[in-house]
Backbone as JSON Lines, residues from 0, in Angstrom:
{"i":0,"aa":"X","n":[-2.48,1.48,8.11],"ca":[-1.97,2.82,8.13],"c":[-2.85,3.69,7.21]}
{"i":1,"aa":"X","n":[-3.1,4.94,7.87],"ca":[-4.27,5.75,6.75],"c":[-3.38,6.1,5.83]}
{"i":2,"aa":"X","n":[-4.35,6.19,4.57],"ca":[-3.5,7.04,3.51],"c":[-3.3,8.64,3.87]}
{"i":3,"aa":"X","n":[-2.06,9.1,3.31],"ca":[-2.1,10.66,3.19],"c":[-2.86,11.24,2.76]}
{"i":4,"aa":"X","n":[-3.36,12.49,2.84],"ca":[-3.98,13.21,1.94],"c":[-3.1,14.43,1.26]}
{"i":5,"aa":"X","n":[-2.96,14.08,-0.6],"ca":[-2.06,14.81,-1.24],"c":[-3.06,16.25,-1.6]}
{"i":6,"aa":"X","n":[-2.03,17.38,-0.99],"ca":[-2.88,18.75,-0.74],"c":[-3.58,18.99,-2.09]}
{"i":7,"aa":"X","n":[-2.82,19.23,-2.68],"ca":[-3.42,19.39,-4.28],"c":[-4.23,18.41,-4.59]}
{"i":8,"aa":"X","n":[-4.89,17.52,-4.36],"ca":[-5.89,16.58,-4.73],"c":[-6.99,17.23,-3.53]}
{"i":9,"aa":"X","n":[-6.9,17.27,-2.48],"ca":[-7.74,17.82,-1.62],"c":[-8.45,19.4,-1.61]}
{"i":10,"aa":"X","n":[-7.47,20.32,-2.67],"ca":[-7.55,21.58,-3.56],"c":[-8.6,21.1,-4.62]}
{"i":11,"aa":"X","n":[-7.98,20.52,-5.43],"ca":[-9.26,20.14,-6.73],"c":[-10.24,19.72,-6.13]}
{"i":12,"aa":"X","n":[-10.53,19.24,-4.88],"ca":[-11.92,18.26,-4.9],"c":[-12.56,19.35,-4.34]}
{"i":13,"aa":"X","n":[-12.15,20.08,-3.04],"ca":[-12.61,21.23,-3.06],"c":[-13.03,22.23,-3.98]}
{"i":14,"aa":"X","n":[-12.21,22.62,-5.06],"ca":[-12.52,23.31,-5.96],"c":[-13.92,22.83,-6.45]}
{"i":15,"aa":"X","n":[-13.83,21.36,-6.99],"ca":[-14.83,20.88,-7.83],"c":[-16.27,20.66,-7.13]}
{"i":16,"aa":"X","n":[-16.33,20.53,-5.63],"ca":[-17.59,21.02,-4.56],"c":[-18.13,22.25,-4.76]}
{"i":17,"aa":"X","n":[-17.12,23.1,-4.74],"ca":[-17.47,24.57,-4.67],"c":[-17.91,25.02,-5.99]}
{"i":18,"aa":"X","n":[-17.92,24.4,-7.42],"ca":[-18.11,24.94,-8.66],"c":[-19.44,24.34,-7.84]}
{"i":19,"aa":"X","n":[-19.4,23.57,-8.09],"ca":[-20.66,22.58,-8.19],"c":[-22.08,23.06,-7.44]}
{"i":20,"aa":"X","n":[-21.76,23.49,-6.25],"ca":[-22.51,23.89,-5.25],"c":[-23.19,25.34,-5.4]}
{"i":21,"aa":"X","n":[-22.73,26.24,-6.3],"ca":[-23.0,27.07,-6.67],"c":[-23.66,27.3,-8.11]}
{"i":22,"aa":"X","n":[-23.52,26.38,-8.99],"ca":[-23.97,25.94,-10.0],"c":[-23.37,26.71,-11.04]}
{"i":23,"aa":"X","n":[-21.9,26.77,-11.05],"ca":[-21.21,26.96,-12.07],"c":[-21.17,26.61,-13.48]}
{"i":24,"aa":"X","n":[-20.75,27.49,-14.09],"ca":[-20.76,27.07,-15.75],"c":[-20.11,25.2,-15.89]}
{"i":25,"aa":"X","n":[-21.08,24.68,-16.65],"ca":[-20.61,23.73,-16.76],"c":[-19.22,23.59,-17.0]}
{"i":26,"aa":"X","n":[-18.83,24.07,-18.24],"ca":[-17.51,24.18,-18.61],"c":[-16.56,24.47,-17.5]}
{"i":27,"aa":"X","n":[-16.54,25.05,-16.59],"ca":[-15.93,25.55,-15.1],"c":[-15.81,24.13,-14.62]}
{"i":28,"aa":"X","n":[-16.98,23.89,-14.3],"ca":[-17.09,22.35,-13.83],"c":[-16.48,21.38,-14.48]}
{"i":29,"aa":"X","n":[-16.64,21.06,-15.82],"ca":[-15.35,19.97,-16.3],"c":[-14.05,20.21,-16.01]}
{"i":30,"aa":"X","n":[-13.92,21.44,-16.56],"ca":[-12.31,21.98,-16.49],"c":[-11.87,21.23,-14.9]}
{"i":31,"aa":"X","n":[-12.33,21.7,-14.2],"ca":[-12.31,21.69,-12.75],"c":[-12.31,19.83,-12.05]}
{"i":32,"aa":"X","n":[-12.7,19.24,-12.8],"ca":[-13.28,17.96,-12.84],"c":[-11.66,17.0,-13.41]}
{"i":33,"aa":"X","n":[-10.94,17.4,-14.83],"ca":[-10.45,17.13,-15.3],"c":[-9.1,17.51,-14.46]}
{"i":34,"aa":"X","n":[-8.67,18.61,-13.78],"ca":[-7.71,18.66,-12.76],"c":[-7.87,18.15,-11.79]}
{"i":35,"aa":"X","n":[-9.1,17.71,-11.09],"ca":[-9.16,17.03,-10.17],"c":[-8.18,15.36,-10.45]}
{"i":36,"aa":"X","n":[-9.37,15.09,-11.48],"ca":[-8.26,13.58,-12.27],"c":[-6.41,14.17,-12.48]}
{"i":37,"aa":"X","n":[-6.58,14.5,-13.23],"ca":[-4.82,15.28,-13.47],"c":[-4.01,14.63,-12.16]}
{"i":38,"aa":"X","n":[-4.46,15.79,-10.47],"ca":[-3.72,15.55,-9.69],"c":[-3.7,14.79,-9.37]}
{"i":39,"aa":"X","n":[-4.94,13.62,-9.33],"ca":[-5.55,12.65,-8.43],"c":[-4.26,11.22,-9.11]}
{"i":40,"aa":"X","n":[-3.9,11.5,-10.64],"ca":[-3.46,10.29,-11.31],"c":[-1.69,10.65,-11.08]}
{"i":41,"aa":"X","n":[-1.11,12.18,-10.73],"ca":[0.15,12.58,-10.89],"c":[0.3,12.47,-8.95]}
{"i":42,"aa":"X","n":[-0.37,12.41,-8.33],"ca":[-0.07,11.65,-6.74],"c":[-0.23,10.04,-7.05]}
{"i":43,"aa":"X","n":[-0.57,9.56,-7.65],"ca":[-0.59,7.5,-7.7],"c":[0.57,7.42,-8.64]}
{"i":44,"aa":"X","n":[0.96,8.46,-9.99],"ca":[2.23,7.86,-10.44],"c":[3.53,7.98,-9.64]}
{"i":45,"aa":"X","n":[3.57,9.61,-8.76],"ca":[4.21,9.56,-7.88],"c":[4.85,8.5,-6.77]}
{"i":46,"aa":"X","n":[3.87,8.27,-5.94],"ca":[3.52,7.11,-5.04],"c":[4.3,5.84,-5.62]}
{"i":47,"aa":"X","n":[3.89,5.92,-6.74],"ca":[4.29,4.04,-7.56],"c":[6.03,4.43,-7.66]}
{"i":48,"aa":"X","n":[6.12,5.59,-8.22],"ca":[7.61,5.42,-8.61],"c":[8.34,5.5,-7.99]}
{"i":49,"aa":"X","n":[8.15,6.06,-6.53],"ca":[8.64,6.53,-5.62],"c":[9.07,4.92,-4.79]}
{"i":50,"aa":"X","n":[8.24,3.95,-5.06],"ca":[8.53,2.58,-4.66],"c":[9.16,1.44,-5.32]}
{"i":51,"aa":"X","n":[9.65,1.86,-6.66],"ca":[10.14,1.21,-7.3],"c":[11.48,1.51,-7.34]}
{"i":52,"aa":"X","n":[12.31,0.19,-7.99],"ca":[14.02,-0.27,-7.85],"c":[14.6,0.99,-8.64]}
{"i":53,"aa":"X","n":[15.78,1.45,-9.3],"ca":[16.14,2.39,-9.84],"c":[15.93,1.95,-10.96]}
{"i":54,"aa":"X","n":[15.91,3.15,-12.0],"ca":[15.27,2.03,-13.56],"c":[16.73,2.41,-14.36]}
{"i":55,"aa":"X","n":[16.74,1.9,-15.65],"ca":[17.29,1.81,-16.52],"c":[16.95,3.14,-17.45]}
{"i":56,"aa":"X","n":[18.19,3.94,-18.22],"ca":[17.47,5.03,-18.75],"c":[16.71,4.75,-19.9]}
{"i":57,"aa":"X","n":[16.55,3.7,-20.47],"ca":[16.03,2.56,-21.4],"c":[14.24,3.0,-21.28]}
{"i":58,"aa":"X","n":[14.5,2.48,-19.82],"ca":[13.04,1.73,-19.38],"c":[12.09,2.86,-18.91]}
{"i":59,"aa":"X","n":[13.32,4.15,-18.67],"ca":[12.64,5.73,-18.3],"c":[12.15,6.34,-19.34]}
{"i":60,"aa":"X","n":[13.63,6.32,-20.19],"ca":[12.53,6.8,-21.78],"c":[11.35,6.35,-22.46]}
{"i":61,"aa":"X","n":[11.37,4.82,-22.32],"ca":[9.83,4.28,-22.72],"c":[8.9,4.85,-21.83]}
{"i":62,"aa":"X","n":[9.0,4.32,-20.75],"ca":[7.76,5.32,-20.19],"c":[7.62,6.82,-20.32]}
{"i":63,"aa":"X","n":[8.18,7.38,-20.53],"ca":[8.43,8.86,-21.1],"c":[7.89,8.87,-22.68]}
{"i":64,"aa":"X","n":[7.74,8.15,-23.17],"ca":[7.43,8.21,-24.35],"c":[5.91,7.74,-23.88]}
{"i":65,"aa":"X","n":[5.51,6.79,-23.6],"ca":[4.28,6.23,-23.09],"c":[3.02,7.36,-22.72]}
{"i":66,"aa":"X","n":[3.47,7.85,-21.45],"ca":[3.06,9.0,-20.76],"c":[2.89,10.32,-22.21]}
{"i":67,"aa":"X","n":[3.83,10.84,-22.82],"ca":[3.65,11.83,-23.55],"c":[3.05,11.08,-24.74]}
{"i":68,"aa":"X","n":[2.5,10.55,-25.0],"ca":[2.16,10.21,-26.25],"c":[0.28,9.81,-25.58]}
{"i":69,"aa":"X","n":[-0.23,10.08,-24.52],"ca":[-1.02,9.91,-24.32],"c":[-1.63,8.63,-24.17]}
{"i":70,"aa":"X","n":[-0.7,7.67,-24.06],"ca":[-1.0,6.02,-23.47],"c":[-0.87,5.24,-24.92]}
{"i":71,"aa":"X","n":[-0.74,6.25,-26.0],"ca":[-0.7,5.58,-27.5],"c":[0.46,5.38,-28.24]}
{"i":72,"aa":"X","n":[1.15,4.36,-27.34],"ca":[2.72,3.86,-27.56],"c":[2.96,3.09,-28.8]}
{"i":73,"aa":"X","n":[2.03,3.29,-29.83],"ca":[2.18,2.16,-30.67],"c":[3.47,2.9,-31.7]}
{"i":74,"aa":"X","n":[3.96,3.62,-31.36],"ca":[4.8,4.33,-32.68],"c":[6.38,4.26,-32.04]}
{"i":75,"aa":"X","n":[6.4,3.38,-31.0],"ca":[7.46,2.79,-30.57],"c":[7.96,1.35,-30.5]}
């Protein structure tokens, strides 16, 4: 089965062609680069959670803490 294509990921990549192709300020270009990742990683967490059992509000807050803390869970 093909994968979907999530619009907003297909927006950034576009975007990030079109900086590119024109030879945009670099900085344009990261920025642009870095939302591309953003959406590209908030459609796969989507996807995942969207397939998983119901959680525990336990097991929501850790990952909530996980996620906002920038993957640097050690203060939990």
């Amino acid at each position: 089965m093909p994968r979907r294509v999530n619009p907003e990921v297909a927006h950034q990549k576009a975007r990030v062609a079109g900086l590119t192709k024109v030879g945009a300020d670099p900085e344009r270009i990261t920025e642009a680069r870095a939302a591309l990742k953003a959406a590209g990683l908030q459609a796969r967490i989507k996807r995942d959670v969207d397939s998983w059992p119901p959680l525990s509000a336990e097991t929501r807050a850790e990952l909530a803490v996980i996620i906002l803390s920038g993957g640097d869970h050690a203060a939990t």
